[in-house]
N, C-alpha and C positions, 0 to 999 in steps of 0.2 A: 385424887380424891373424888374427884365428877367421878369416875369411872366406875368409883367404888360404888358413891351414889347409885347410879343408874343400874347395878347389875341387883344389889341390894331390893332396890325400884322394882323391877323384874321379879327378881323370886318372890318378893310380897303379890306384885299384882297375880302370878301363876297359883299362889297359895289362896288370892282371895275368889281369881273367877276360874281358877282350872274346872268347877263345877261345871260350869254353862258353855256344855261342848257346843250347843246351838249359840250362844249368844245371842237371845233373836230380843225385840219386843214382846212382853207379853201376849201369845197366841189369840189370848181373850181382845187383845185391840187389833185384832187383823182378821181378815175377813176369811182367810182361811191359815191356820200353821199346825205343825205337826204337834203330836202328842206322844210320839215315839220314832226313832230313828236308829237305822242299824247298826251295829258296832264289828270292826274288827273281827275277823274271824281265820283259824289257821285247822282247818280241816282232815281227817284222813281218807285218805283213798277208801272208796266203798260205801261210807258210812253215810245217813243222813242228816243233812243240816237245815237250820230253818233260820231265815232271816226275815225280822218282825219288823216291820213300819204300818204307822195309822195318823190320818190326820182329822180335823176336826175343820167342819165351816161354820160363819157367823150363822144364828136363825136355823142351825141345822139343814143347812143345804146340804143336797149328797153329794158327798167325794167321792172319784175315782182314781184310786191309784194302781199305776203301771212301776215298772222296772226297767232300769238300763246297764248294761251292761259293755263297759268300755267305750261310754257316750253314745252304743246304739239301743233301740228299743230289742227288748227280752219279750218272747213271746213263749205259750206253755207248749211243751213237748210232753212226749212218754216221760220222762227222769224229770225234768222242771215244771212248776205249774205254781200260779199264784191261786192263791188260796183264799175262800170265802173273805177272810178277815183281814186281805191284802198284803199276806205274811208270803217270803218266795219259799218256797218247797222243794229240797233234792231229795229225792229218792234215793241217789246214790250216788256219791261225789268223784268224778273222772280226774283223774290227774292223765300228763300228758308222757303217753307211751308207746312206741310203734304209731308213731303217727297220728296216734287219736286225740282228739281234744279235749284240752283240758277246761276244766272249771274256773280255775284262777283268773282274777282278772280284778276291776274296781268295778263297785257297782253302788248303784242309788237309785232310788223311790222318787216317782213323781206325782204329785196330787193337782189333781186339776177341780175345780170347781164352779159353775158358770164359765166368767171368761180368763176367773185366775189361775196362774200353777206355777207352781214351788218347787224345789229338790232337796233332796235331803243333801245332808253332808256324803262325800265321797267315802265307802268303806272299801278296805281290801282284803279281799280271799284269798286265802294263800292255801294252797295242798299238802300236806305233810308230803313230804320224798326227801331224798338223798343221793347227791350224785355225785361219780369217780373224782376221786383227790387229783384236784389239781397240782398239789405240790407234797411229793414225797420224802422222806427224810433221805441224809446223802452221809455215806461211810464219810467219818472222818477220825483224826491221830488227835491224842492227846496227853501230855506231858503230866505225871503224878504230881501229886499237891496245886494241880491248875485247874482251867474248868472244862466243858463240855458242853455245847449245845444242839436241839435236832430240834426240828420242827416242819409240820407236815400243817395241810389247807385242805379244805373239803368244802364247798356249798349243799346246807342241807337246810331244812325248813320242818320244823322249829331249828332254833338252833342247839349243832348235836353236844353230847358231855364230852371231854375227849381223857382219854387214860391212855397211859403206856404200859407196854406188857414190855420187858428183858428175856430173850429167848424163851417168848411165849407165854411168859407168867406174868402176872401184873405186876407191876410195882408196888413195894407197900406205900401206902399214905402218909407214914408216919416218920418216913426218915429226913432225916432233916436235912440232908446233901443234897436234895432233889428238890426243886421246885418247877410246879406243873402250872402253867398257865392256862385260861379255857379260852385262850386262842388259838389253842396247837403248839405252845413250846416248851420242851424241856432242858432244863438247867441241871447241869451235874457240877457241884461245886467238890472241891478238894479232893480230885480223882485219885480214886487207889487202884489196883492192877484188878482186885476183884468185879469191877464193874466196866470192866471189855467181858463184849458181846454183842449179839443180833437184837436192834432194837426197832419197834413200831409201835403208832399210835393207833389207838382205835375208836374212832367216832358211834356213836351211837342216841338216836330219837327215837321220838313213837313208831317212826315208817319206817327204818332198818338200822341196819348195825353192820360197819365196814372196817375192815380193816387197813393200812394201809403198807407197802413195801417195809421189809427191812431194811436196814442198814448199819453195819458195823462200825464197832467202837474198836478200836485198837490205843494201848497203851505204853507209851514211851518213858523212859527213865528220866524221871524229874530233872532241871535243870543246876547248874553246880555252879552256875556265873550270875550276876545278877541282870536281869531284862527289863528294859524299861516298862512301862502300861501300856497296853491297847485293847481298847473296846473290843471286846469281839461280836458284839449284839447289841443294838438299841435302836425302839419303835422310833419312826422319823415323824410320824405322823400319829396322832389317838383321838378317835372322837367316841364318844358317849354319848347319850343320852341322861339330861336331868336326873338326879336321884341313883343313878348304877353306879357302880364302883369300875373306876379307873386304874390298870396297872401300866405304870411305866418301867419297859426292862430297861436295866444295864447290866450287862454281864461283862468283867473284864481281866485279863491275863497279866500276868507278870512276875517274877519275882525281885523279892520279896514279894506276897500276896499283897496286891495294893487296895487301899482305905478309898471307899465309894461316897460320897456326899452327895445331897442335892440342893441345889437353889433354884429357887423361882425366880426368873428375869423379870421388873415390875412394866405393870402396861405403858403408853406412852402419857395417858393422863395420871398415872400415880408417881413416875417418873419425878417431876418435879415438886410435888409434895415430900417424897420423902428424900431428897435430897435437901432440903430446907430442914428437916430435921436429923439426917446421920444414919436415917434407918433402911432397914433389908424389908422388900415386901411380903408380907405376910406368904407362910404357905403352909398347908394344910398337909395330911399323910402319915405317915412310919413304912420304914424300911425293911424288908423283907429277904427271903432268899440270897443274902450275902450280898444286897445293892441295887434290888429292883423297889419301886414307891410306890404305894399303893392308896390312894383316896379313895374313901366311901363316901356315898350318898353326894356326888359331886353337882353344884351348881354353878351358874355360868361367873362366879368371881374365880372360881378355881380355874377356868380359861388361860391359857399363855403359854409361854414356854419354862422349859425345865432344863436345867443341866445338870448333867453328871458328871462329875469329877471323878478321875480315878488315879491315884496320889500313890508312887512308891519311889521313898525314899527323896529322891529330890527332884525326879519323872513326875510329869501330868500329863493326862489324856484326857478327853472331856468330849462329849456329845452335848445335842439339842434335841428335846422329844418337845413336838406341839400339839398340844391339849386342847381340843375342841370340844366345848360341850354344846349339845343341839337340845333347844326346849321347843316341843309344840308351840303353833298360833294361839295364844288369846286374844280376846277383844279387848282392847284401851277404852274402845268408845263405837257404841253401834248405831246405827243410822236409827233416826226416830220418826213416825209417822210425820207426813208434811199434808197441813190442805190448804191451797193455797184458792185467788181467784182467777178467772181464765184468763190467761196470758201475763201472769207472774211470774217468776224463777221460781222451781225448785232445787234445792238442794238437799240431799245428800251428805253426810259424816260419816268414813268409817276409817277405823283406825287398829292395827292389832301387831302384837309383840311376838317374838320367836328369835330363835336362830336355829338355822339361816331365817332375816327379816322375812318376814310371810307375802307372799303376791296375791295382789287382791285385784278383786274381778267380781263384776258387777251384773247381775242377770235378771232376766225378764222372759216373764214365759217359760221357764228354765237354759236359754238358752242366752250369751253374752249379747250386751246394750252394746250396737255400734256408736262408735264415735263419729257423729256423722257433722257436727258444729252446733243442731240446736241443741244437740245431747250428745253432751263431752264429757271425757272424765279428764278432771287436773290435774297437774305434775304431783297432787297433795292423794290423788285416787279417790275426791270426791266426786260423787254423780252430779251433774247438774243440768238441768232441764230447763230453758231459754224457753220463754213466751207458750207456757203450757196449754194445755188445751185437753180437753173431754178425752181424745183418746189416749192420754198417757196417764188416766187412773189406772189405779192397778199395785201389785205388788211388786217388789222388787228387791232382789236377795243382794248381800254384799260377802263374798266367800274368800276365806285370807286362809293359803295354801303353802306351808313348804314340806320339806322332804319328811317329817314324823305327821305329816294327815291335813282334814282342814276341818273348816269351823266354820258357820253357817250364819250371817242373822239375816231378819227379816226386818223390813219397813213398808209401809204402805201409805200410793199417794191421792189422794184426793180434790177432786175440784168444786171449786164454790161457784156454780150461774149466776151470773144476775140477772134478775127479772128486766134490768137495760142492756142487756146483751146484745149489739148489733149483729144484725142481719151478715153472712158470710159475700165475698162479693162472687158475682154473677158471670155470665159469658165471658171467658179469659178469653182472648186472642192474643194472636202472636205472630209477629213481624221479623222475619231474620233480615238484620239491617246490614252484617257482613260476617265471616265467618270468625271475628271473637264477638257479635255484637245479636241480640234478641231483645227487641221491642215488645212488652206485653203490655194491652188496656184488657179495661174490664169498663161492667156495668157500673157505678157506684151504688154503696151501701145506703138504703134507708136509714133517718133519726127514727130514735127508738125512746119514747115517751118523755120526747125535746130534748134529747144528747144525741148533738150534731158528732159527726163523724170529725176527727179531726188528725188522722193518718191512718196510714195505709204501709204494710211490711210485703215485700213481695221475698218470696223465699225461693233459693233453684238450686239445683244440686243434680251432676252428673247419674242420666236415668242407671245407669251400670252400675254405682252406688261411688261414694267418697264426702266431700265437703261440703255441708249445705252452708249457702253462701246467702246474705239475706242485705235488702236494700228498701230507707225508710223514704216517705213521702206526701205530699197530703192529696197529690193528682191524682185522677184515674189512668195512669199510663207509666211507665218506668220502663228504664233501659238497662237490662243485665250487662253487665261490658268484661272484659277480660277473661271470657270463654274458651276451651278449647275447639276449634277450626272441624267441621265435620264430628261435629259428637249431640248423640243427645240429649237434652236436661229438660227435667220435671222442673215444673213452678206450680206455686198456688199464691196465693194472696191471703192477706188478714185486715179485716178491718177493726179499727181502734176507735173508739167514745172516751169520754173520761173518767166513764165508771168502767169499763167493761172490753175485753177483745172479743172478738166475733171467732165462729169457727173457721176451720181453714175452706178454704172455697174447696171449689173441684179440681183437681190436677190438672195440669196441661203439658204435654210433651213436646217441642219442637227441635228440630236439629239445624244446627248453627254450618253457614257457607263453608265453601270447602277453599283451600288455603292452598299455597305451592307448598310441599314437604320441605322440613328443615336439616333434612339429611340426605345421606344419601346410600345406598346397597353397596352393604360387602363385596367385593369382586373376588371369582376365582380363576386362574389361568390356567389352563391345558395343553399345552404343547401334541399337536394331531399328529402335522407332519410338516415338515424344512418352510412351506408359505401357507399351513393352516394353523389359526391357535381359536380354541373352544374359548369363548368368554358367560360366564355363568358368574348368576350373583341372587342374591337372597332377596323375598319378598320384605319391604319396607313395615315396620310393627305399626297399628295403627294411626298413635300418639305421634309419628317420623312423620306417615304419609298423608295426615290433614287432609286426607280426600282421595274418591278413589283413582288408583293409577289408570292411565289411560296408554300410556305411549313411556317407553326408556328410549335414551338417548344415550348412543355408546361412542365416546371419545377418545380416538387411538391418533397415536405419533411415533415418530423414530424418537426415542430414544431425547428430551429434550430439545426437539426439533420445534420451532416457531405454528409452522403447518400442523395444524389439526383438524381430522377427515372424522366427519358427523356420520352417523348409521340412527335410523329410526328406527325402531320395533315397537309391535302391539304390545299393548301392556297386559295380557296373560300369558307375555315369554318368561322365562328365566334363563335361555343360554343361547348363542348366537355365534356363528363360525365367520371368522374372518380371517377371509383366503387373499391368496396372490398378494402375499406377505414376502419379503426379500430373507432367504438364510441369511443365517450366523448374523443376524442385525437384533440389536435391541428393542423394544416396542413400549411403550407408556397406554394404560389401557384404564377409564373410568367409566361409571354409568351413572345418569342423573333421571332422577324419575321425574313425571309429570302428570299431574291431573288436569282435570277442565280445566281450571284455572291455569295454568301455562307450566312450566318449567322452576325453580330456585334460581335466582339474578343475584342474589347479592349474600349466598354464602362465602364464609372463609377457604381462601385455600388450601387451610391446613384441614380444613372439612369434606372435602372434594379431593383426598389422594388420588398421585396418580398409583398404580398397579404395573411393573417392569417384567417383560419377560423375555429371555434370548432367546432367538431363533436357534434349531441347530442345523447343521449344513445337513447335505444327502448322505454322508457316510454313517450317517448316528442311527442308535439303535432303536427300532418300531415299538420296545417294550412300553406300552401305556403308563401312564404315571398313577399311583394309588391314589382313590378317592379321600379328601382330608375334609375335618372339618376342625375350627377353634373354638373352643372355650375357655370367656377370661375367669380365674377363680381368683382373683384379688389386685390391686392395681397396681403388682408387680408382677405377677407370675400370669402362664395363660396355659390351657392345656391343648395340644396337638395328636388327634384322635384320625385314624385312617381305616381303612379295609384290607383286610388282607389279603395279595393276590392268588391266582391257583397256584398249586404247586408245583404244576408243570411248566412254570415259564422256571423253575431253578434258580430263583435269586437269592444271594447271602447275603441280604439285610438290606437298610434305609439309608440314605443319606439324607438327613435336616438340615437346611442354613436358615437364620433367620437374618433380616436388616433392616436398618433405622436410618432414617435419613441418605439411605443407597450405600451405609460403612454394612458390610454381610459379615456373620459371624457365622465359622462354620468348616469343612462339613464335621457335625454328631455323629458320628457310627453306631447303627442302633443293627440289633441281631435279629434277622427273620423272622422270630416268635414273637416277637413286641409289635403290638400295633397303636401304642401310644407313647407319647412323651410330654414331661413339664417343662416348660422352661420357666425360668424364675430370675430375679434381680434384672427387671425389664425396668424402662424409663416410664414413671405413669403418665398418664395423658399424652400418651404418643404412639405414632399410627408403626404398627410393623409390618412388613414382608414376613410371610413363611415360606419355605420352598422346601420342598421334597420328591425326592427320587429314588427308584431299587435301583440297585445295582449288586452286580455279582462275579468273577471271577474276570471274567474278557469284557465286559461294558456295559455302562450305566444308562439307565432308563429315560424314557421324557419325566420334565420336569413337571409339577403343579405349581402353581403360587396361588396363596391366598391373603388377603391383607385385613387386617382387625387393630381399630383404633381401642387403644385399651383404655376403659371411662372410669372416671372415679370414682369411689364408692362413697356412697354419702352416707350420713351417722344414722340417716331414719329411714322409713321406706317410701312417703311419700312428702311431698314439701307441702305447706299450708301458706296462702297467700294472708298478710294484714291487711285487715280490715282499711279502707280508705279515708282519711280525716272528712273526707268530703260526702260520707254514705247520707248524712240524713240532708242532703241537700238534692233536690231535682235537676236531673241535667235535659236539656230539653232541642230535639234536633229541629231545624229550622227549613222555611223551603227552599234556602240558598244553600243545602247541601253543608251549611257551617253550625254546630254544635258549640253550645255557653252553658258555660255552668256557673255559680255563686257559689263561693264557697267560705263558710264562718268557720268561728275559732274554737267550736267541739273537740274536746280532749277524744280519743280515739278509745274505745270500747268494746273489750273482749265482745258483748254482743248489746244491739241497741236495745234499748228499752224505750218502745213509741209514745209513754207519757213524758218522757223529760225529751221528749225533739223538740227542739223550735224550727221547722221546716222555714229553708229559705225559697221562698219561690222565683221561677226561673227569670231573669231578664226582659224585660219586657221591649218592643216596637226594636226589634231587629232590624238593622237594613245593611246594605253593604254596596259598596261603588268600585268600577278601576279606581284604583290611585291615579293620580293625573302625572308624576314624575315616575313612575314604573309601571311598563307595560306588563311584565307580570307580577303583578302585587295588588289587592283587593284592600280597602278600606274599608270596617268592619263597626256600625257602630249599635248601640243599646241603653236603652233605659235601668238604672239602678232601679234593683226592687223595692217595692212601698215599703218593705219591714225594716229592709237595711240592718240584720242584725249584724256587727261585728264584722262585716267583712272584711276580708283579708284578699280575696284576690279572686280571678275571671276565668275561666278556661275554657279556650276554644279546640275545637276538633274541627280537621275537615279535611277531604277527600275529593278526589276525582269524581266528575258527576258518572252515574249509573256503575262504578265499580264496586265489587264484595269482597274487593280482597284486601285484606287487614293489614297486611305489607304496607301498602301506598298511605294509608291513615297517620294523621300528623297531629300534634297538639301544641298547644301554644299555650301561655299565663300573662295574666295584663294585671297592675297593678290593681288595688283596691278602691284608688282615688278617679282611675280613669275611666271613659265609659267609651272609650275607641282603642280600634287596635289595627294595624296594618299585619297581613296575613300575606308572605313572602312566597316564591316561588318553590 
């Protein structure tokens, strides 16, 4: 019964707002919105078409409107030219033929005004044409008093009428034995010998008219036994659009001629309503053509599945056709003007119905709002704007898109000054205190007609773009902490009064110490000759090598051998020969990268594979091994991609092995022409060997190896750090190299809001001694803060004196009550 509700819901709200293709706020309350927008359009080759859009600004400002064209800007040519009245103008409409370009594509209006601009909703241009049948009808036998079906496919644009001609003549319309579908199918019921012959359909639009193959009907003498039912035809699948009429075939054999019914299978939510009452759910339709259903004017309650019964005698046969109906986006609810004052939230509402559910997407400028943290959109697809400020006036479109078009509204957001607006803060500096760690002070803010200052929001976010990450305070000074290692990130500041946030100060970019990499380079192996093997491996991706490479270090053994022999190399190599190597002996080969900061100490060894490869003796063949590379495409499967050799070394194909923990599965016989393979149902999270070799009638080639730990795929593309319970508290580094923090009982908050911080200020008269019973262990003590709110507990950092590297950094938590702590080795 909900179910019923909700579609009921639907076709009311599609009946009330299907008018307001824009959806928008009244254009009159926005500083600029359109007054016409372009519609749909399905073209013919040649002819001239004119697409009209005009917007309007507040005070009569002039607008300028452009065009795009599959999201790029349209500029005028000879054939296209925007027009006085900012209407687009074909001369003559190209469809795509021999090469040429066609016209078809999405297109939309952009109005800019001052510093606003808008887009119209998305139209699409379609070209009249028509092209070769996909699918031809096919000779088939059919038994008197049974059925017959043929059915032919064409994509054309409109869509074409289709008619059947019987050796050449059309069919008439009016017999009743024939039912013609305008999908392409015809139905021959109760076949008599007079209707064998050559049959085809013939499509026909405004841009042509085709015919398609024939194919013969042949007629066999009706059956004298009885046969049970069987379907010989029914749609598996039907979607519509809202309001068109929906045919579901069933055509089906047998004799006695068997009795066609249909039911509607009820949804999952009507399910148990009408089991409480004994009832079948509703279904809509009449029966046609001896057993096909036909619904007009279908809305989305007409949705679900259908079966068809085909009953003879004491035989059943039955099908499922599923009934899809697709409605355009409407709007439920469109975002309304917001004017907030500076360093408020705005938000954002926008909400709209369809099927398929409509995807909505938020834009500025005409172009999508990143999600960057001050400005997110929620799991709900609201916009919401964290601690506004002067530059994010402006318009802002909300566009809800599925497969029948989109819909467009407008909202516009505004900010309130206040005449106690503090001052932005002043000379940012910036200290990198280790490579996760940047120190910024600043000037502090002026009171601004007796409202004292009373925090401070520092805001920082990767310059390359991603999460702005934001941290509250009432100091002139904050420490960004949990950074990526060698990257760099923008900061500004914000200062806060009790009436008012200030503007954002001036940027400041610094890049954070460089780190030892947390990984380590693919290796590949080459087999040269009996005591040379080529070792090559892949430059480290940024994000791995936390700084830049300076020196690899190549780590070779026999074969599980204790002894492991170090090689240095510059760090702009990638491949390195090591010779006076022992034949037919096995080898273990790794490479660990290094920056300034030194080498990786305390990865895992399941992070640091080794790479195995067998020598081969002198008698083995010179043939080079093919160039390989890996791609994983899911965290089972990986794909194995090569080169293919000359032809003149004559070799009859590849031999693959792959291996997992040194068990080798193998060899794949792959044929000369192939220069790739998948392999699939691999173990995820786990490192493999590939090996490959040619080989050909008298002997096998050198081998390669390459190794690829296959990594899991994660549900998103990027991960989002929570926020820390501890942000509106000041952490504050000391001259004894040891770091305290205070930390109260602030519920944690998608984003702070600097009027409700109660800033706890750092610790006061730090000092620290050896411990007198442990030589290495330091006694750490501090004054509780005057405010005392609510604390809960202490937190120390500390580190080796003059080190940057974020590895060696430790932290420690001391109760609430205490105001000492002993700091361990």
């Amino acid at each position: 019964m909900e179910t019923q509700v909700l579609f009921i819901s639907l076709v009311l709200t599609i009946a009330i707002l299907g008018v307001l293709a824009s959806g928008v706020t009244s254009w009159d309350d926005l500083s600029l919105g359109f007054t016409e927008e372009p519609n749909d359009v399905v073209a013919e080759r040649g002819s001239s078409v004119l697409l009209n859009c005009s917007a309007r600004a507040r005070d009569g400002a002039s607008v300028n409107i452009s065009w795009r064209r599959n999201g790029a800007p349209l500029g005028n040519s000879r054939r296209v030219n925007i027009l006085r009245n900012s209407s687009l103008y074909f001369s003559r409409v190209l469809s795509r033929r021999k090469g040429r370009e066609s016209d078809a594509g999405y297109y939309q209006c952009v109005a800019r005004s001052g510093n606003d601009t808008i887009v119209s909703r998305r139209i699409k241009f379609l070209v009249a044409g028509m092209a070769h049948f996909s699918h031809h009808p096919e000779p088939l036998s059919a038994e008197e008093g049974g059925a017959a079906r043929f059915q032919c496919q064409i994509k054309a644009v409109p869509t074409p009428a289709i008619t059947w001609e019987k050796n050449q003549t059309a069919l008439p319309q009016d017999n009743r034995r024939l039912t013609i579908f305008p999908s392409g199918v015809l139905q021959i019921h109760d076949v008599v010998r007079g209707d064998a012959g050559t049959y085809r359909c013939v499509a026909t639009n405004s841009a042509n008219q085709r015919a398609s193959n024939g194919a013969e009907l042949s007629v066999q003498q009706g059956p004298r036994k009885p046969q049970p039912p069987k379907i010989i035809a029914a749609y598996r699948n039907v979607t519509r659009v809202i309001h068109e009429t929906a045919e579901l075939e069933c055509l089906a054999s047998g004799f006695p001629k068997p009795e066609i019914t249909w039911m509607r299978e009820a949804h999952e939510a009507e399910s148990q309503d009408l089991l409480g009452k004994g009832e079948e759910p509703p279904m809509r339709g009449v029966v046609f053509g001896g057993g096909n259903l036909r619904i007009e004017n279908v809305d989305p309650r007409d949705a679900g599945a259908y079966v068809c019964t085909a009953t003879s005698g004491s035989r059943v046969a039955l099908t499922t056709t599923q009934l899809v109906v697709h409605v355009p986006p409407v709007f439920i609810q469109t975002p309304s003007n917001q004017k907030q004052p500076t360093g408020k939230n705005i938000r954002f509402i926008c909400e709209a119905d369809g099927v398929p559910a409509p995807r909505i997407t938020w834009l500025r400028g005409g172009a999508p709002v990143k999600n960057n943290g001050r400005i997110r959109i929620t799991a709900q697809q609201q916009l919401v704007i964290a601690q506004s400020i002067t530059s994010d006036v402006g318009l802002y479109q909300c566009v809800a898109e599925n497969v029948l078009g989109a819909i467009v509204a407008t909202a516009e957001a505004s900010i309130k000054i206040s005449r106690n607006q503090p001052d932005p803060p002043r000379n940012l500096r910036t200290v990198s205190v280790s490579s996760e760690q940047i120190s910024i002070a600043w000037n502090p803010s002026s009171a601004r007609n007796g409202f004292e200052i009373i925090a401070y929001s520092l805001h920082y976010t990767p310059t390359a773009g991603g999460i702005e990450e934001q941290q509250v305070g009432y100091t002139t000074t904050l420490t960004a902490s949990e950074l990526q290692p060698f990257t760099n990130y923008t900061f500004y500041v914000v200062a806060y009064n009790s009436e008012s946030a200030s503007q954002h100060s001036a940027t400041m970019t610094a890049l954070t110490d460089e780190d030892v990499p947390n990984g380590v380079p693919s290796v590949t192996l080459s087999t040269i000759d009996p005591t040379t093997l080529q070792v090559a491996w892949d430059r480290l991706p940024p994000e791995v090598a936390r700084g830049e490479i300076t020196q690899y270090r190549i780590e070779y053994r026999q074969n599980d051998h204790p002894s492991v022999y170090p090689v240095l190399v510059k760090g702009d190599s990638l491949t390195y020969h090591l010779t006076e190597l022992t034949p037919r002996t096995q080898y273990d080969v790794r490479v660990l990268a290094g920056t300034r900061t030194g080498f990786p100490t305390d990865l895992p060894e399941k992070q640091q594979p080794w790479v195995s490869q067998q020598m081969p003796d002198w008698n083995a063949s010179n043939i080079p091994p093919p160039s390989m590379q890996l791609v994983q495409l899911n965290v089972s499967a990986l794909q194995v991609m090569w080169e293919t050799p000359p032809p003149s070394l004559g070799i009859t194909g590849y031999k693959l092995r792959y291996a997992l923990d040194g068990q080798l599965t193998g060899p794949i016989l792959i044929p000369a022409d192939i220069n790739q393979w998948t392999l699939t149902h691999l173990v995820p999270d786990s490192f493999y060997e590939v090996r490959l070799q040619t080989y050909s009638d008298s002997v096998d080639g050198l081998e390669q190896v390459r190794g690829l730990q296959l990594q899991p795929v994660l549900m998103c593309s990027a991960s989002i750090r929570a926020s820390s319970t501890s942000l509106p508290c000041v952490p504050t580094t000391i001259t004894t190299r040891l770091g305290l923090r205070a930390t109260s009982r602030s519920e944690p908050q998608p984003a702070i809001d600097p009027w409700k911080v109660k800033a706890v200020e750092p610790p006061a008269r730090v000092t620290c001694e050896k411990a007198h019973l442990a030589a290495r262990s330091i006694r750490l003590s501090w004054r509780r803060p005057l405010s005392a709110r609510n604390i809960t507990m202490y937190t120390i950092r500390y580190n080796p004196l003059h080190t940057k590297n974020a590895s060696l950094t430790r932290y420690l938590t001391s109760a609430h009550h205490n105001d000492h702590n002993q700091v361990g080795p």
